[in-house]
Legacy VTK file of the C-alpha trace (Angstrom):
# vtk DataFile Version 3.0
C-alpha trace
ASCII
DATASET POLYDATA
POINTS 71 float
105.976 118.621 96.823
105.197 117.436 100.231
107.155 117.889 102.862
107.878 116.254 105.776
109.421 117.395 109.379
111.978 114.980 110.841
113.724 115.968 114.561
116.669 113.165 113.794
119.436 113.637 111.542
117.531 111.305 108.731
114.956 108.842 107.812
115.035 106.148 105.893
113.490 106.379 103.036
110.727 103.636 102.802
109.494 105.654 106.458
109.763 109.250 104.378
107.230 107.443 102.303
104.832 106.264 104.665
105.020 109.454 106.395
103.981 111.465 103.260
101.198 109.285 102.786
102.669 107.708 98.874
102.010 104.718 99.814
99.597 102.716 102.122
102.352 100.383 104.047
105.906 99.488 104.714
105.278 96.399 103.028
104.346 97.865 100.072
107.220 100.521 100.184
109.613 97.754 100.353
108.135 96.406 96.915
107.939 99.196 95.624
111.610 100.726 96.619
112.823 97.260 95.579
111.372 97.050 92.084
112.787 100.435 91.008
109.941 102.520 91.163
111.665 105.169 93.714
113.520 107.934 92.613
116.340 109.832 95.067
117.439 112.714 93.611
116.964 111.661 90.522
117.879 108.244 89.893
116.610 105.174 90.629
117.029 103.793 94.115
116.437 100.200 95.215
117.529 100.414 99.066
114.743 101.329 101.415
117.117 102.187 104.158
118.466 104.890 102.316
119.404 107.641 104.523
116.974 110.796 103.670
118.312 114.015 104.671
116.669 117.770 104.350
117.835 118.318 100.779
117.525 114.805 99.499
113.905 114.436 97.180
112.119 110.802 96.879
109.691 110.344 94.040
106.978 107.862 93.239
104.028 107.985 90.969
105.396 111.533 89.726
104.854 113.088 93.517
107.848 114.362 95.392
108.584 114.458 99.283
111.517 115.908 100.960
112.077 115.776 104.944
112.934 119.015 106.402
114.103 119.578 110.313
111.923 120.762 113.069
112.890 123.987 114.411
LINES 1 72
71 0 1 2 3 4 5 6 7 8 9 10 11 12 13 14 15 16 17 18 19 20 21 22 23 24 25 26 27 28 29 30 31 32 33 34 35 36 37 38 39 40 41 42 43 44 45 46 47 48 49 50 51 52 53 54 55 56 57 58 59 60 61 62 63 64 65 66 67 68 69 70
């Protein structure tokens, strides 16, 4: 699982992406987050502003990320 240090409250989750390197743009998070290939927690998630919190895990292409806070 990668793992990815945040110093605000969230990010959104097509930026969690991106930031753990899953995919190569935000263009191509949004079609990906918007043709149901992004899993929150879980289930299925379609909205790429979704508000990722330490806790929360995204995952695409059977590779996980979670955001965790900076110290």
């Amino acid at each position: 699982m990668k793992t990815i240090m945040i110093a605000t409250e969230f990010v959104k989750l097509q930026d969690l992406l991106k930031l753990a390197n899953l995919v190569s743009s935000g263009g191509e998070a949004k079609e990906r987050i918007q043709a149901g290939e992004v899993a929150v927690n879980g289930e299925i998630c379609t909205q790429r502003g979704k508000k990722m919190r330490p806790g929360d895990v995204a995952r695409i292409d059977g590779q996980d990320c979670t955001p965790f806070y900076a110290d």
